[in-house]
C-alpha positions in Angstrom: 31.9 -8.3 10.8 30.0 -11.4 10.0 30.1 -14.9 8.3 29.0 -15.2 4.9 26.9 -18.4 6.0 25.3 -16.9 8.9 24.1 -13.8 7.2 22.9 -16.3 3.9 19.7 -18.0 6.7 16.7 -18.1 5.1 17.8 -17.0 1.4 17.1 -19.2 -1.1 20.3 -20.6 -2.8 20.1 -22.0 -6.1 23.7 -22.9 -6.1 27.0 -21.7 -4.2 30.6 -21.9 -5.6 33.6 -21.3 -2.9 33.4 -21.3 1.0 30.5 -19.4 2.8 32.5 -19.6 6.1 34.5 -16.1 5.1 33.7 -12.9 6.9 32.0 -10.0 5.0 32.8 -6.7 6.3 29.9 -4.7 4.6 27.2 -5.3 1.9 26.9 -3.3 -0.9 24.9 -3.4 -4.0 26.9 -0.8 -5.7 29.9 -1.4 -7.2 31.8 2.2 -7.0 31.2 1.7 -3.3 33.0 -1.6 -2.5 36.1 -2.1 -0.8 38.4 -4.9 0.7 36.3 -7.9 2.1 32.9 -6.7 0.8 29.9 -8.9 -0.5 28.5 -7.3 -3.7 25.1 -8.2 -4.5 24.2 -7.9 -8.3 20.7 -6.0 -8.4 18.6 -6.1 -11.7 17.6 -2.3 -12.0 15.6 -0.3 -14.2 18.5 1.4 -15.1 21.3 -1.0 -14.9 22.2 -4.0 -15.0 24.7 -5.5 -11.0 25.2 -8.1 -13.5 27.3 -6.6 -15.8 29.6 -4.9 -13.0 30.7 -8.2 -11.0 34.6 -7.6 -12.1 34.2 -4.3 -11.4 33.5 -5.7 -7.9 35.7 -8.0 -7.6 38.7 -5.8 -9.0 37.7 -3.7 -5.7 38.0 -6.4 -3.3 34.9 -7.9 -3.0 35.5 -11.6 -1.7 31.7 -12.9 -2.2 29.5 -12.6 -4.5 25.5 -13.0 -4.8 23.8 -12.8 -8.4 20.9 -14.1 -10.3 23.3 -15.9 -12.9 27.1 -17.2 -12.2 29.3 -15.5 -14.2 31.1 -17.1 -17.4 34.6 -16.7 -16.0 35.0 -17.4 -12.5 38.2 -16.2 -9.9 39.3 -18.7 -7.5 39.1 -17.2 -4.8 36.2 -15.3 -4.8 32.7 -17.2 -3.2 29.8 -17.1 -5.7 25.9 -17.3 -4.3 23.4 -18.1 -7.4 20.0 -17.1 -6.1 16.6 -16.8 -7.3 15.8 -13.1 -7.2 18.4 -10.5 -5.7 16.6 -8.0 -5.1 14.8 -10.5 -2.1 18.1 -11.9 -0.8 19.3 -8.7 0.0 16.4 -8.0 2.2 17.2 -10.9 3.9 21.2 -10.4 4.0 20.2 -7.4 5.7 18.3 -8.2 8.1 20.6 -11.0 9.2 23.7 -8.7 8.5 22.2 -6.2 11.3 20.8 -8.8 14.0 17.4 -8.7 12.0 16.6 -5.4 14.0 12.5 -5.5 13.3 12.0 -8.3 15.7 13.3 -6.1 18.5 10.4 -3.3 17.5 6.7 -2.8 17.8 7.0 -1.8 13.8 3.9 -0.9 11.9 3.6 -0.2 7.8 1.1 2.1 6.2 0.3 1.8 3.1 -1.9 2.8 0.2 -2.1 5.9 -2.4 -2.3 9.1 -0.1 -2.4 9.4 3.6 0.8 7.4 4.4 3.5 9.8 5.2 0.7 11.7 7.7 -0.8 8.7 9.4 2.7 7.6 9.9 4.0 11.0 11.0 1.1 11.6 13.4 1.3 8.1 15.0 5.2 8.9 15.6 4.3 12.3 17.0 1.5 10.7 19.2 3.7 7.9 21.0 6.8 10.4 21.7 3.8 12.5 23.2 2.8 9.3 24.9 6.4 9.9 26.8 8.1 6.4 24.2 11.1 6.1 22.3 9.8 6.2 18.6 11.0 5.7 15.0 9.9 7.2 12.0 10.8 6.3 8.1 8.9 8.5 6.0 9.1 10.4 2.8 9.5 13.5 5.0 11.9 12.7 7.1 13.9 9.5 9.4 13.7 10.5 13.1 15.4 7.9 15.4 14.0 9.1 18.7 14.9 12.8 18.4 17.3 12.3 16.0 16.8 13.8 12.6 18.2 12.0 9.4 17.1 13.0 5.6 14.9 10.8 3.4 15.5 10.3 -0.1 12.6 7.4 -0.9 9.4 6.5 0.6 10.5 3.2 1.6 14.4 3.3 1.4 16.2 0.2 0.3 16.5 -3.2 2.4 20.0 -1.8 3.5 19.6 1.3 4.4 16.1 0.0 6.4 17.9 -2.3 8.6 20.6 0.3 9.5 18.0 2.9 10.8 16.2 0.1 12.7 19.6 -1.6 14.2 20.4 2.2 15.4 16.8 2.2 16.7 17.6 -0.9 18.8 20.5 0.7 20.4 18.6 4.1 21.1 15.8 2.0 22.6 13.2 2.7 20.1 10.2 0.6 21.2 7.8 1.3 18.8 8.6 2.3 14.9 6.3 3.9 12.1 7.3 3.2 8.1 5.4 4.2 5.0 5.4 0.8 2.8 5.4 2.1 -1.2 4.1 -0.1 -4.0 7.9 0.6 -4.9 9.1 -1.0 -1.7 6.9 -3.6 -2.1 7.6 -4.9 -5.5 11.4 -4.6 -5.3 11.0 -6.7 -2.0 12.8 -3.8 0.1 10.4 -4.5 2.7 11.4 -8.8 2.8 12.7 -9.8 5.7 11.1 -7.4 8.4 8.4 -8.3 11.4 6.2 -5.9 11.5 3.3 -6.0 14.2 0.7 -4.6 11.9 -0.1 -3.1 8.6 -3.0 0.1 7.7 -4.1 0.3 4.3 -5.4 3.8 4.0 -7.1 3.9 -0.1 -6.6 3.3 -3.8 -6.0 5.9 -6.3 -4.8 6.4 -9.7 -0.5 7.0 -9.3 2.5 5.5 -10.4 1.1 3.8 -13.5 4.1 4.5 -15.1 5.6 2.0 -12.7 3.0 -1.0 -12.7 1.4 0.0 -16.0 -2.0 -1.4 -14.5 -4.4 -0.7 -11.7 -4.7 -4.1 -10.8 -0.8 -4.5 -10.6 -0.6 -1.3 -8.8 -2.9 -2.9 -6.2 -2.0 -6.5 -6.2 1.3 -5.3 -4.7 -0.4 -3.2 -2.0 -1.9 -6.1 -1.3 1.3 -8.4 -1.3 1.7 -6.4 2.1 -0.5 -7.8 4.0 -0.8 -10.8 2.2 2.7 -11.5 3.9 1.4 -9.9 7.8 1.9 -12.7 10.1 -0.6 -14.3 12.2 0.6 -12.5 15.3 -0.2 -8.8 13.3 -2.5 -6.7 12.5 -4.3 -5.6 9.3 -6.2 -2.8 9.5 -8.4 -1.2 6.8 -10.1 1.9 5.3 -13.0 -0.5 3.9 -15.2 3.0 2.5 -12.1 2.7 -0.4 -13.5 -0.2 -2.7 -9.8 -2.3 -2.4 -10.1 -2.0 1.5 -11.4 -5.2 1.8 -9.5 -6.5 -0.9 -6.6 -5.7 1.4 -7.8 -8.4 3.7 -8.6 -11.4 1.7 -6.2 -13.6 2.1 -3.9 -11.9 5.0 -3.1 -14.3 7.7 -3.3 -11.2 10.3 -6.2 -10.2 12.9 -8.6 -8.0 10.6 -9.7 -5.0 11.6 -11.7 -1.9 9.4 -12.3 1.7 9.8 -14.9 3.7 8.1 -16.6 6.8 7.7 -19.1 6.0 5.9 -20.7 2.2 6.8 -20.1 0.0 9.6 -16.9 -0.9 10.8 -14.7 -1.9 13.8 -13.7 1.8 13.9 -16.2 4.6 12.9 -16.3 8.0 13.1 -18.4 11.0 12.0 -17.3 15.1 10.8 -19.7 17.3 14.0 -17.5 20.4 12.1 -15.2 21.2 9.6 -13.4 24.0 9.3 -9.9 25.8 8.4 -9.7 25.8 12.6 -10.0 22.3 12.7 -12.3 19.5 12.9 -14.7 17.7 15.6 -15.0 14.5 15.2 -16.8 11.3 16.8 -14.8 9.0 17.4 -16.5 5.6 18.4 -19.1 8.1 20.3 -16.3 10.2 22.1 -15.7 13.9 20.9 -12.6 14.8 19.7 -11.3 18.1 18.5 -7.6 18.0 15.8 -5.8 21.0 14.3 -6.1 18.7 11.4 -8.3 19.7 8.5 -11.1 18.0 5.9 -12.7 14.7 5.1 -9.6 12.8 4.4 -7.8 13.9 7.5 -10.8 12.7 9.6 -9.7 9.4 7.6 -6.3 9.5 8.6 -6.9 10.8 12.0 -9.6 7.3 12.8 -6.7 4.8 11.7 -4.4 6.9 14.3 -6.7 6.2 17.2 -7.4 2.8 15.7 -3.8 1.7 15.7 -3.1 3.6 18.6 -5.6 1.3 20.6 -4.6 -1.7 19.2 -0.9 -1.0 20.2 -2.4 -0.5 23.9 -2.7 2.7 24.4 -5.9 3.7 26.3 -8.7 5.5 24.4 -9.1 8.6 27.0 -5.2 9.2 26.5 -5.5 8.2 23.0 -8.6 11.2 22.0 -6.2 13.9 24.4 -3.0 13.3 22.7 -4.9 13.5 18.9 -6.0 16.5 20.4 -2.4 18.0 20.2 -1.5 17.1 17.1 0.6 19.0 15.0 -0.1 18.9 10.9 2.8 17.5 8.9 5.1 19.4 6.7 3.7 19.8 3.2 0.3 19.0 4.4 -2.6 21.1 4.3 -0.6 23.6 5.8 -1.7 27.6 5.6 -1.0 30.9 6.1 -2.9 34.3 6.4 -1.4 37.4 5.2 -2.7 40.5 7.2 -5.0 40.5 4.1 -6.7 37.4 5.2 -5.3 35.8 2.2 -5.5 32.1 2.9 -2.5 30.5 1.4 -2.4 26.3 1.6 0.5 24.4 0.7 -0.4 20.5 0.2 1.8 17.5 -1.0 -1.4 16.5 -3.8 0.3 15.1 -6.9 -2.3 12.4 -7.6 -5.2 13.4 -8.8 -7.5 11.7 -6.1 -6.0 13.9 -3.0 -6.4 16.6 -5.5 -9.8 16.6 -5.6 -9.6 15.7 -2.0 -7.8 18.9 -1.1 -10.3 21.0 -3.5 -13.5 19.3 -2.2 -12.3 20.1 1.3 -11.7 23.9 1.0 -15.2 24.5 -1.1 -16.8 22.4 1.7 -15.1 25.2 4.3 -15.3 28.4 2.0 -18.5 30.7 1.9 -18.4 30.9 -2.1 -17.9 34.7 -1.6 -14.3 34.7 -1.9 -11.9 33.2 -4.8 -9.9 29.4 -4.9 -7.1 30.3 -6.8 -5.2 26.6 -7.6 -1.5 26.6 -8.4 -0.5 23.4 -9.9 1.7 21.0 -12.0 2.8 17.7 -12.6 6.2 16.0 -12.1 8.5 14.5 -15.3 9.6 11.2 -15.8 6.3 9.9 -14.1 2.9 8.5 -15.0 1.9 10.4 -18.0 -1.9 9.6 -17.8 -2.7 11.6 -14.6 -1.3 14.9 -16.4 -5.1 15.7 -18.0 -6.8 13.8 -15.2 -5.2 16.6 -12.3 -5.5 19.6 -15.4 -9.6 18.7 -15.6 -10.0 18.3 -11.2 -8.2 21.8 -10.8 -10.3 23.9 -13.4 -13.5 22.0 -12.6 -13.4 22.4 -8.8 -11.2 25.9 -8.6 -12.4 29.2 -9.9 -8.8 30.2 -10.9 -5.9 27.6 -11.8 -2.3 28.3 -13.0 -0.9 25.7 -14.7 2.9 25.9 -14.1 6.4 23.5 -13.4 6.5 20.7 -10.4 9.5 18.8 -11.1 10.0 18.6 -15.0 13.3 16.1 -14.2 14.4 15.1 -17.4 11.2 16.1 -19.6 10.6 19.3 -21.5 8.1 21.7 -19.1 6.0 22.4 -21.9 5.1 19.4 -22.7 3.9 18.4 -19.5 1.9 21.3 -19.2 0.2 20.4 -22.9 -0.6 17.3 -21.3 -2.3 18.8 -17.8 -4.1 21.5 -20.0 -5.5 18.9 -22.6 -7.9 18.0 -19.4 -9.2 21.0 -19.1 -12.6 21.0 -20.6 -13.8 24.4 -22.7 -16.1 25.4 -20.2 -13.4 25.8 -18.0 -10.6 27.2 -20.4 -11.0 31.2 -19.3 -10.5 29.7 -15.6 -7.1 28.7 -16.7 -3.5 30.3 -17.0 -0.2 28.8 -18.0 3.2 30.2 -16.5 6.0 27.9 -16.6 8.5 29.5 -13.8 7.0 27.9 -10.6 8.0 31.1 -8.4 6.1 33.6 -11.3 3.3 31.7 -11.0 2.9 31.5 -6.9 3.8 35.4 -7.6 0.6 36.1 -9.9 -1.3 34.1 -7.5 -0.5 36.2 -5.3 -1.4 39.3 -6.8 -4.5 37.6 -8.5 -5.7 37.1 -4.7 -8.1 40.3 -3.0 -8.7 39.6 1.0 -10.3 36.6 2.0 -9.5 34.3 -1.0 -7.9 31.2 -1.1 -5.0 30.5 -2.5 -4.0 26.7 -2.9 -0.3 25.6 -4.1 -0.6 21.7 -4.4 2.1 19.0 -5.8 5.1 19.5 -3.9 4.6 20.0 -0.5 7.1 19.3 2.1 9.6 19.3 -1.1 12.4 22.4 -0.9 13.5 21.6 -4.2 13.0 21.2 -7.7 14.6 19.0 -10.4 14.9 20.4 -13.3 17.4 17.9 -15.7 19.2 16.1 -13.2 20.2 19.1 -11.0 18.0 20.2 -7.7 17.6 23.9 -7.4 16.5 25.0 -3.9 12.4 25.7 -4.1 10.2 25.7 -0.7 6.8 26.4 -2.0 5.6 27.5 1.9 8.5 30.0 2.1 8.3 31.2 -1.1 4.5 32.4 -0.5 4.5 33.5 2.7 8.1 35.8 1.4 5.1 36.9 -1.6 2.3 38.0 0.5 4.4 39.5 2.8 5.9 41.7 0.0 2.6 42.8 -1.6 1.7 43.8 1.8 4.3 46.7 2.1 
């Protein structure tokens, strides 16, 4: 329980009508969910409107309201806050609501296209290993120490944030780990929290459907660390072309990694293989279970942010050493065919090319890169011929079938991804709709030592197919495959 006026610090009120010293109980920004003593806050969605269910609210028992606009017809006993943006005061509310949890925790964002949920993943996995208590709020999963708790979004809202992180204080979490979407970012779910440092990781084309521009797509990235304080850091993949963009104006201590040029942290690929790779890390070798170019990426701003958290670089290279990949990730299976089978979260079409790139780099040519692939509905329609061209041009077989059609019609999407397929590389290409047919002909399609490559999903056991999730794990589903074409 707290006071209305308390939790209200550092929002900025336009106007306030009734008493701010009453207690709210719990904050809510959805009306079928409040209850006696609750504090509704009216949210402008994309969807709907919190405006337009305020009596719904009220009728409920919600004693205090915060909104954008004051309604025409006020009851008496109900206190009304008129703010700028809602979306931003409830960040705030909930941070103060919780005892503004963040400033209790070493908590560092990672941002940017592709890369986040790993680099955040692996840096959770390295301080447990380190022998901390460690948070983790990822698209994969929210681990409080070694508890395990579901995610639904890449950055969940502003209330649901400052829950995980107040139950993080009492576990004695000491250091935290959060992807930070452009999502997040825009709808200011991310407002309100300390965070002691912020990776950028790169810049590709994805969620246009959201920001409609590039440039809006990254100017919110960049809103990130624009917002670090000066007591953070900012560190950035400056061989993308927006890594230093990143930096401009941040008020944080900069700091850049890089493959490819100088930079505070460099590294170089000594071998690259489906073993692993061996790295050089700032002239100390280093051997990861991880695999390909962009996981060397990933793998530099670990040690980077591991060292500037404190950790020592000796310990830092040994416990990179024993790093497990991430669900969804790159990760394979060999049938006792030596069929290769790769399962990889790639639904953009820049880690698509990343993820083909990296397997032709390791294969010997000899054997076949059979590419299973779709895109999801309801999404950025331009990338659909974008990721249809990458997988013919850069696979010698594709099979164009279903991700997560949500609401849209299958075919249709798949029109879309094949219209990128240019006619050189039509007789590559094969459409099959049903995602578990097509992992199934892929299968078959496969002779010993090919490579077979199911991208888009990932870590995902499910797919949406209008409005209803049907259980679908693409790594079970092909290892259950190869196993039965073995018999």
């Amino acid at each position: 329980m707290k006071v209305l006026k308390d939790i209200l610090y550092k929002v900025t009120i336009n106007a306030v009508v009734g008493s701010t010293v009453i207690d709210v109980s719990v904050i809510d920004f959805d009306s079928r969910k409040i209850a006696q003593g609750d504090l509704f806050v009216a949210i402008r969605g994309l969807v709907s409107d919190g405006h337009d269910f305020i009596d719904k609210a009220i009728e409920k028992g919600a004693k205090s309201i915060v909104c954008e606009s004051l309604p025409d017809n006020l009851v008496d006993d109900v206190t009304y806050v008129e703010v700028d943006n809602s979306s931003k005061a409830l960040a705030i509310i909930a941070s103060n609501f919780y005892d503004n949890p963040s400033e209790n925790l070493r908590l560092v964002g990672v941002t940017g296209t592709n890369g986040k949920t790993t680099i955040a993943s692996l840096l959770y996995q390295l301080f447990k290993k380190a022998g901390y208590k460690v948070g983790l709020l990822s698209t994969v999963q929210i681990l409080i120490d070694n508890k395990v708790y579901k995610a639904t979004h890449t950055t969940p809202d502003s209330l649901t944030i400052n829950k995980y992180l107040s139950e993080m204080n009492e576990e004695g979490v000491e250091f935290c780990f959060m992807e930070v979407s452009s999502h997040g970012i825009h709808q200011f779910r991310t407002e309100g929290l300390c965070f002691e440092g912020g990776i950028f990781t790169n810049l590709s084309h994805d969620h246009l459907d959201y920001h409609k521009t590039f440039a809006e797509y990254r100017d919110v990235k960049k809103k990130f660390f624009d917002e670090l304080p000066k007591s953070a850091f900012a560190l950035s993949n400056v061989d993308d072309k927006n890594g230093l963009v990143m930096l401009q104006n941040t008020k944080a201590k900069k700091y850049t990694y890089a493959l490819k040029q100088y930079a505070d942290y460099k590294s170089q690929i000594l071998e690259n293989q489906f073993g692993g790779l061996l790295l050089k890390v700032d002239d100390s070798e280093v051997w990861t279970r991880l695999i390909g170019n962009f996981n060397a990426y990933n793998v530099l701003a670990i040690y980077a942010t591991a060292e500037l958290l404190g950790l020592e670089k000796v310990e830092i290279l040994r416990l990179i050493s024993d790093l497990d990949s991430v669900s969804g990730r790159f990760q394979y299976v060999v049938s006792d065919e030596k069929i290769t089978a790769i399962v990889d979260y790639a639904h953009t079409p820049d880690a698509l090319k990343n993820v083909l790139e990296t397997i032709n780099s390791i294969r010997t040519k000899n054997e076949e890169l059979i590419t299973v692939v779709g895109c999801g509905g309801d999404r950025d329609k331009t990338k659909r011929p974008k990721m249809g061209h990458i997988a013919s041009a850069l696979s010698t077989k594709v099979i164009f079938t279903n991700d997560n059609p949500r609401s849209e019609k299958p075919e249709d999407i798949l029109k879309e991804v094949e219209a990128g397929v240019e006619p050189q590389n039509f007789k590559k290409t094969l459409t099959i709709e049903d995602r578990k047919q097509a992992i199934k002909a892929a299968c078959q399609m496969a002779q010993p030592n090919d490579i077979i490559l199911i991208a888009g999903k990932g870590h995902e056991t499910y797919q949406e197919i209008n409005g209803e999730r049907f259980d679908f794990d693409d790594l079970k589903i092909v290892q259950e495959l190869l196993k039965q074409l073995q018999k």
